[in-house]
Kinemage of the C-alpha trace (Angstrom):
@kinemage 1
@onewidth
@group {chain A} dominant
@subgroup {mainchain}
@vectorlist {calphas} color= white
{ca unk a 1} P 36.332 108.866 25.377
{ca unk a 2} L 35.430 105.638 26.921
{ca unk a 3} L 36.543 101.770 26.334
{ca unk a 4} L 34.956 98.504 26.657
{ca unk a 5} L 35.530 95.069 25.539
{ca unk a 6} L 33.296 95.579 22.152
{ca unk a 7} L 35.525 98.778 21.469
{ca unk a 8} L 38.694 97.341 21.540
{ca unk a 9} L 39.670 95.598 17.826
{ca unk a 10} L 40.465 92.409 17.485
{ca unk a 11} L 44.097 91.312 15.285
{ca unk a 12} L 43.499 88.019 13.202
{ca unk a 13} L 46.586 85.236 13.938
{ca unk a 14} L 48.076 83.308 11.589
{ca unk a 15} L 46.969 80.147 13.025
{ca unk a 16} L 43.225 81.668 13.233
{ca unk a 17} L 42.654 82.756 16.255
{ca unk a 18} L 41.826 86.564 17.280
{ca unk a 19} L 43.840 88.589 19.744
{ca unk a 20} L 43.011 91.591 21.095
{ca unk a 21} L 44.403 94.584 20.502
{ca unk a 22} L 45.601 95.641 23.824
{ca unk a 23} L 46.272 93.494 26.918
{ca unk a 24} L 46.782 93.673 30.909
{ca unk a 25} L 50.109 92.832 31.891
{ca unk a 26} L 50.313 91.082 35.193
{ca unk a 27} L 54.396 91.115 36.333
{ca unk a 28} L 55.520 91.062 39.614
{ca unk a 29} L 52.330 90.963 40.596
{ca unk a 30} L 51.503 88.546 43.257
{ca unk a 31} L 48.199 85.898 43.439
{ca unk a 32} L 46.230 88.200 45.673
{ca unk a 33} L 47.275 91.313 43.181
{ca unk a 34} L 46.940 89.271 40.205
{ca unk a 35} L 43.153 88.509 41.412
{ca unk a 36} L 42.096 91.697 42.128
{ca unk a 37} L 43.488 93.392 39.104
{ca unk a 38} L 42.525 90.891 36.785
{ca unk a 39} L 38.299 91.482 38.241
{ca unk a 40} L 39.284 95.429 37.326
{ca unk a 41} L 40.480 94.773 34.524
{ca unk a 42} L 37.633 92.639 32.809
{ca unk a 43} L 35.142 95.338 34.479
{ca unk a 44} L 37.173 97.986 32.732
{ca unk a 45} L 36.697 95.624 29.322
{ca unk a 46} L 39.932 94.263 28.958
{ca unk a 47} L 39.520 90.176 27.427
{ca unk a 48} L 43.192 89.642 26.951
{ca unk a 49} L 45.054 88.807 30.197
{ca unk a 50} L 48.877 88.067 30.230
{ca unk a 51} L 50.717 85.729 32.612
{ca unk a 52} L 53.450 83.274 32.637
{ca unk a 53} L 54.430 80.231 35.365
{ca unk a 54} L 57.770 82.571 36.340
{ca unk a 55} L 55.110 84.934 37.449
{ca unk a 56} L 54.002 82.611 40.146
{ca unk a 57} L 50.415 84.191 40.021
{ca unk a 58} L 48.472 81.760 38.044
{ca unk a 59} L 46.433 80.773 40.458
{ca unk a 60} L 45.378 84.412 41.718
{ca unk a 61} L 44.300 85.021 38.215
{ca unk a 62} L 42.087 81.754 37.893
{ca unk a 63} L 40.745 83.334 40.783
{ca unk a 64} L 39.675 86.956 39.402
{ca unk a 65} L 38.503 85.327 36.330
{ca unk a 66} L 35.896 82.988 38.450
{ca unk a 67} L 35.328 86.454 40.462
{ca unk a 68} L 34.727 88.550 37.347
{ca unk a 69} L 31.761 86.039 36.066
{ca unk a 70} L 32.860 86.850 32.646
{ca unk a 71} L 32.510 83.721 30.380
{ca unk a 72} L 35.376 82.231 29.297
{ca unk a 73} L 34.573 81.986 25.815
{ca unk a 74} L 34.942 86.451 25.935
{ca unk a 75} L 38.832 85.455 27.404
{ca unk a 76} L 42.272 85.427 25.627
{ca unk a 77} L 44.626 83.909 28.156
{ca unk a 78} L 47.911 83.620 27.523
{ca unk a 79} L 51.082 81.988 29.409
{ca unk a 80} L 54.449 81.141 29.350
{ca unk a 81} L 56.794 78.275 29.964
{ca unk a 82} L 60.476 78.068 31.555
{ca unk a 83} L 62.845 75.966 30.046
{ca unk a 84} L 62.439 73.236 31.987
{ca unk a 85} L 60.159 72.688 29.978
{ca unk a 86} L 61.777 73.219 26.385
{ca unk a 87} L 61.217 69.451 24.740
{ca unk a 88} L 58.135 67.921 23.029
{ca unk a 89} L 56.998 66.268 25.827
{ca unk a 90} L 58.084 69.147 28.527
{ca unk a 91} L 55.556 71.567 26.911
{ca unk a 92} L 52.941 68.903 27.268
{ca unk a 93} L 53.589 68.826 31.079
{ca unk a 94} L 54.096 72.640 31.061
{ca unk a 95} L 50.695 73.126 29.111
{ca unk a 96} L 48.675 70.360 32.205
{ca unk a 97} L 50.519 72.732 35.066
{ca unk a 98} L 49.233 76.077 34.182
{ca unk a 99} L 45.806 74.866 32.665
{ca unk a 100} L 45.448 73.242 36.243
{ca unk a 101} L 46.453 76.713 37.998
{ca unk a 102} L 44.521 78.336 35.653
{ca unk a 103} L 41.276 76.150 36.194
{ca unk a 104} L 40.756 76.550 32.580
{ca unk a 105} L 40.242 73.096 29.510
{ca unk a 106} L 42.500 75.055 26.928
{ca unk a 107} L 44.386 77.904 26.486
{ca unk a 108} L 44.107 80.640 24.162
{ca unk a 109} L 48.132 81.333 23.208
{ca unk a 110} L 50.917 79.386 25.149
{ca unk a 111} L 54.419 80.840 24.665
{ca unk a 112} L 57.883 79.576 24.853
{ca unk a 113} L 59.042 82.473 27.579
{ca unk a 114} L 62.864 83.144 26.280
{ca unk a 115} L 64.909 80.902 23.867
{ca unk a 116} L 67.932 79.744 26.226
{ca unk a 117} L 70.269 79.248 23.220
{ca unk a 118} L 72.769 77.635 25.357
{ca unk a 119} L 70.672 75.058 26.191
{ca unk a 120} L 69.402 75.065 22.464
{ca unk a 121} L 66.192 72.717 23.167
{ca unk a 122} L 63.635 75.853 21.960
{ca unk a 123} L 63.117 73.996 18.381
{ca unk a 124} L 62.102 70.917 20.551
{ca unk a 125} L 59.794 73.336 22.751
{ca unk a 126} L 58.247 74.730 19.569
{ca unk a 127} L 57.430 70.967 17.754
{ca unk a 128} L 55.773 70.387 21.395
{ca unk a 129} L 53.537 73.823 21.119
{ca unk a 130} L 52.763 72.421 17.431
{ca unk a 131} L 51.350 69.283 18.715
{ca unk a 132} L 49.057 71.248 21.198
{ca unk a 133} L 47.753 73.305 18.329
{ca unk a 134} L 46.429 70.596 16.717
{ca unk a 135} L 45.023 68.776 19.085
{ca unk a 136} L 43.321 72.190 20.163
{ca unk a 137} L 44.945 72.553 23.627
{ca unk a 138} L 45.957 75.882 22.626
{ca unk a 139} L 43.882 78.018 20.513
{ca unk a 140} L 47.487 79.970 18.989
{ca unk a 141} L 51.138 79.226 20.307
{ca unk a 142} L 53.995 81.545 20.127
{ca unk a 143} L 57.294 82.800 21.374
{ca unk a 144} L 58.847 86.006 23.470
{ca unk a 145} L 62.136 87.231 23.443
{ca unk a 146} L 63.114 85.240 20.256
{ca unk a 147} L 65.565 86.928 17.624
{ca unk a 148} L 64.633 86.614 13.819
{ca unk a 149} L 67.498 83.710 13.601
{ca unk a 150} L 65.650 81.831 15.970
{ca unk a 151} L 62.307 82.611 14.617
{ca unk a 152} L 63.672 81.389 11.249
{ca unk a 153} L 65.096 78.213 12.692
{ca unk a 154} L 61.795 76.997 14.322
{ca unk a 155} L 59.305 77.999 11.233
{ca unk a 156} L 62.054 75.927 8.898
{ca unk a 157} L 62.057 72.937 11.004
{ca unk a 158} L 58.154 72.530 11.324
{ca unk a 159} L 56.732 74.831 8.339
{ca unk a 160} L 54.474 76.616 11.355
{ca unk a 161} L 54.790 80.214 11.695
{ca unk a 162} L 54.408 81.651 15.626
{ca unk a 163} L 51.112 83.630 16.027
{ca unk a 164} L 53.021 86.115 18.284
{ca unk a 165} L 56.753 87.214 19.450
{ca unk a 166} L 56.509 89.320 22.447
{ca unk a 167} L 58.963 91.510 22.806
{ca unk a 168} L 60.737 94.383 25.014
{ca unk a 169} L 59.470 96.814 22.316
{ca unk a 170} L 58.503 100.273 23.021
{ca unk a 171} L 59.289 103.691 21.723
{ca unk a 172} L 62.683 103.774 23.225
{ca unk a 173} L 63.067 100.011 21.726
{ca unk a 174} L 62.186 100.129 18.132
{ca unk a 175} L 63.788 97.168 17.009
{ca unk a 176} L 62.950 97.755 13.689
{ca unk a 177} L 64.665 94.471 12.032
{ca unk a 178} L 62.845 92.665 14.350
{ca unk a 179} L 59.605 94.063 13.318
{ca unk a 180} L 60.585 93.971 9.924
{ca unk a 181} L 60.929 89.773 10.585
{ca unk a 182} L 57.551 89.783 12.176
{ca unk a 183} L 55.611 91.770 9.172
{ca unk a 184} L 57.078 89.493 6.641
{ca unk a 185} L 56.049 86.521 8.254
{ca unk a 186} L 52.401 87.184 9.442
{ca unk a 187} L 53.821 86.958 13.720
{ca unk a 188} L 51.948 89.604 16.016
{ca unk a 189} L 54.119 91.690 18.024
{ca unk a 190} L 52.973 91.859 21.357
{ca unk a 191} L 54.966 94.373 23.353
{ca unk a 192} L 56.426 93.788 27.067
{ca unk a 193} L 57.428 96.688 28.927
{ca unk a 194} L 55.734 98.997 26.325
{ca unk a 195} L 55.415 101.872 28.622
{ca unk a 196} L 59.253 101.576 29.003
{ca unk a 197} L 60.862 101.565 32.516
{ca unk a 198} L 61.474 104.397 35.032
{ca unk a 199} L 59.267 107.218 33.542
{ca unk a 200} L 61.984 108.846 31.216
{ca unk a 201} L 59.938 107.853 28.223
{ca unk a 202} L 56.466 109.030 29.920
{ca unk a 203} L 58.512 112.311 30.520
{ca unk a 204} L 59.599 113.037 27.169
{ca unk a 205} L 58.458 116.440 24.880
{ca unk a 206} L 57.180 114.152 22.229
{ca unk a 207} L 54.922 112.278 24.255
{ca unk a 208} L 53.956 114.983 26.594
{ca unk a 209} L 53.413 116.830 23.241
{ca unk a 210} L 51.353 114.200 21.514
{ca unk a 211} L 49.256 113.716 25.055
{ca unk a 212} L 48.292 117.118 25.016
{ca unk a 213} L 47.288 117.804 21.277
{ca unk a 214} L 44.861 114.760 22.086
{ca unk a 215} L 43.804 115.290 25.608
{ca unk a 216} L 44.922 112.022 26.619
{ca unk a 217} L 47.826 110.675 29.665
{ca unk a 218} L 51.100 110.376 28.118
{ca unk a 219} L 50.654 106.955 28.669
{ca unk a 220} L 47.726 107.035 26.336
{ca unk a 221} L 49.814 108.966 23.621
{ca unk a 222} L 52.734 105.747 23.940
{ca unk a 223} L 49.769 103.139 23.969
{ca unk a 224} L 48.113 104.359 20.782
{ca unk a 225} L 51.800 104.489 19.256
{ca unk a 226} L 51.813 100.871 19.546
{ca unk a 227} L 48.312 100.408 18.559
{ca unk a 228} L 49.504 102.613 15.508
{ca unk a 229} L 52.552 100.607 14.631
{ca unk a 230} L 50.735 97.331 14.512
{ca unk a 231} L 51.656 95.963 18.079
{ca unk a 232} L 50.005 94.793 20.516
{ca unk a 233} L 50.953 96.327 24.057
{ca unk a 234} L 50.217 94.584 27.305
{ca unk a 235} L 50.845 97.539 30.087
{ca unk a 236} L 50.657 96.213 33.849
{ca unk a 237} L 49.133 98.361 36.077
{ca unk a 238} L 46.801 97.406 39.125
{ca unk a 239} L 45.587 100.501 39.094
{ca unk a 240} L 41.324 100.391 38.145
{ca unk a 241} L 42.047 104.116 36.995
{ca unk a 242} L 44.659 103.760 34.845
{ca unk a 243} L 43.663 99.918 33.649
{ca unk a 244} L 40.972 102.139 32.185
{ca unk a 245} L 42.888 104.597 30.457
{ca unk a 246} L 45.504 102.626 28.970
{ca unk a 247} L 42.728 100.777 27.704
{ca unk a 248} L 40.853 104.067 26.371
{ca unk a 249} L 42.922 104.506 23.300
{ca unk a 250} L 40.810 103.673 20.608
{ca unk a 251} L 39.050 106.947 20.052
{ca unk a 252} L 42.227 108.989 18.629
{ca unk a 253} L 45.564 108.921 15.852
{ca unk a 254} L 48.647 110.254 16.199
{ca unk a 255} L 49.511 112.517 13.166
{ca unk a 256} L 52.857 111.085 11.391
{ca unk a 257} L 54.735 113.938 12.626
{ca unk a 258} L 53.730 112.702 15.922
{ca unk a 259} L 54.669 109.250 15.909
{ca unk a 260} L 57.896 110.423 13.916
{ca unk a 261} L 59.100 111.980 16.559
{ca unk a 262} L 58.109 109.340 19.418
{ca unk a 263} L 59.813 106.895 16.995
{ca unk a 264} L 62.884 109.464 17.654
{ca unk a 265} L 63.010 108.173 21.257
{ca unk a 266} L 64.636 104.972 19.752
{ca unk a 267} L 67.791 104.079 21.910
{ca unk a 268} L 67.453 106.676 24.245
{ca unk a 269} L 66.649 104.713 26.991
{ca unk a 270} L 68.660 101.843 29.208
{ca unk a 271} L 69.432 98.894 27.263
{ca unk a 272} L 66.969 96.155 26.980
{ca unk a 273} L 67.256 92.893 27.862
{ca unk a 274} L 69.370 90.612 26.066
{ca unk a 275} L 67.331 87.214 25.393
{ca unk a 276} L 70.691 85.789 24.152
{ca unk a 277} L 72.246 85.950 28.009
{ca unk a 278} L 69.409 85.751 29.903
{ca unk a 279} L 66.315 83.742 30.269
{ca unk a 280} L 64.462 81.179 32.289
């Protein structure tokens, strides 16, 4: 098998923009990381690159983007805003920051990074990222980490649905109401962490089962889950070998028996993070 941009499908947003289906990741990275794995990446034929201003790596990626000599026009950037930010105006000034780091004119999604509900300003945020849609500043706006309450409370007060939630969602986070919320409202779920954390999942039978019925890394197997269930995974790695096979999963299907039991991995795993305690 082998992956480049014009293999990898694109999902239609309910705003009308296109996302990719699969994505590079860029936390912790630093600027000088962020660069280099970002040129990889787009050699590799990844368009959708992932960043937020908590990452503090904007600017590295502007960088690997101007390195790559990709046009920009082939790119899906997307970012995310603290809640500093998190009133109509605030997103304004949060949208001129990171376009400035960026050295980009627009963006192509803009998310509101976690809700903060005791600061309870994210329907404020989301009017803001409504205003930038329609003036074109953003080419699709959305949220991450948002429960289907809040979700509901933001589409109610301004009648716009989010193109994407991201999410901690992986095999060992199925969060199936969540996903549930997401289907019957036309939101993308784009998957943070979707590898999982500390290898457990990697090292599970069903994986390592499904990985070797298909010839692919176990990390392929879990990618192509998501691909399977209809979300869209952003794995960071800054590795050019495995940027290009967690890319590379295109060119296979799990069986149902095989994502059955990789679904079976659901709460097996530390606890995620709770967007209702934390967030910045």
């Amino acid at each position: 098998m082998s992956a480049n941009a014009a293999s990898v499908p694109l999902k239609k947003l309910a705003n009308g923009a296109s996302i990719p289906s699969i994505g590079l990741g860029t936390y912790p990275m630093d600027d000088a990381e962020a660069g280099a794995a970002v040129v990889h990446a787009l050699e590799a034929g990844y368009r959708l690159i992932d960043t937020a201003e908590n990452y503090f790596n904007e600017e590295g990626i502007a960088e690997g983007i101007v390195r790559s000599g990709v046009p920009r026009a082939e790119l899906f950037v997307t970012t995310k805003f603290n809640k500093r930010w998190h009133s109509v105006e605030g997103v304004r000034t949060a949208w001129e920051r990171s376009v400035t780091r960026l050295e980009l004119e627009y963006l192509d999604l803009l998310l509101i990074h976690w809700p903060n509900p005791d600061q309870n300003r994210y329907v404020e945020a989301w009017k803001g990222l409504v205003r930038l849609l329609e003036e074109g500043k953003v080419r699709a706006i959305g949220t991450s980490n948002f429960t289907p309450a809040q979700l509901g409370e933001i589409i109610d007060a301004t009648g716009v649905v989010p193109d994407v939630n991201q999410i901690q969602h992986s095999p060992l986070w199925l969060k199936d109401e969540q996903l549930d919320f997401h289907a019957r409202h036309g939101i993308v779920t784009e998957s943070w962490s979707p590898l999982g954390k500390g290898g457990s999942l990697l090292a599970s039978p069903a994986v390592e089962d499904a990985a070797r019925a298909h010839g692919v890394t176990p990390a392929q197997a879990v990618l192509r889950w998501h691909v399977q269930r209809g979300a869209v995974p952003i794995p960071k790695t800054t590795d050019p070998v495995r940027m290009s096979e967690n890319l590379d999963v295109f060119g296979f299907e799990l069986t149902g028996e095989q994502v059955a039991a990789i679904d079976a991995l659901d709460g097996t795993g530390p606890a995620p993070a709770d967007p209702m305690a934390f967030g910045h």
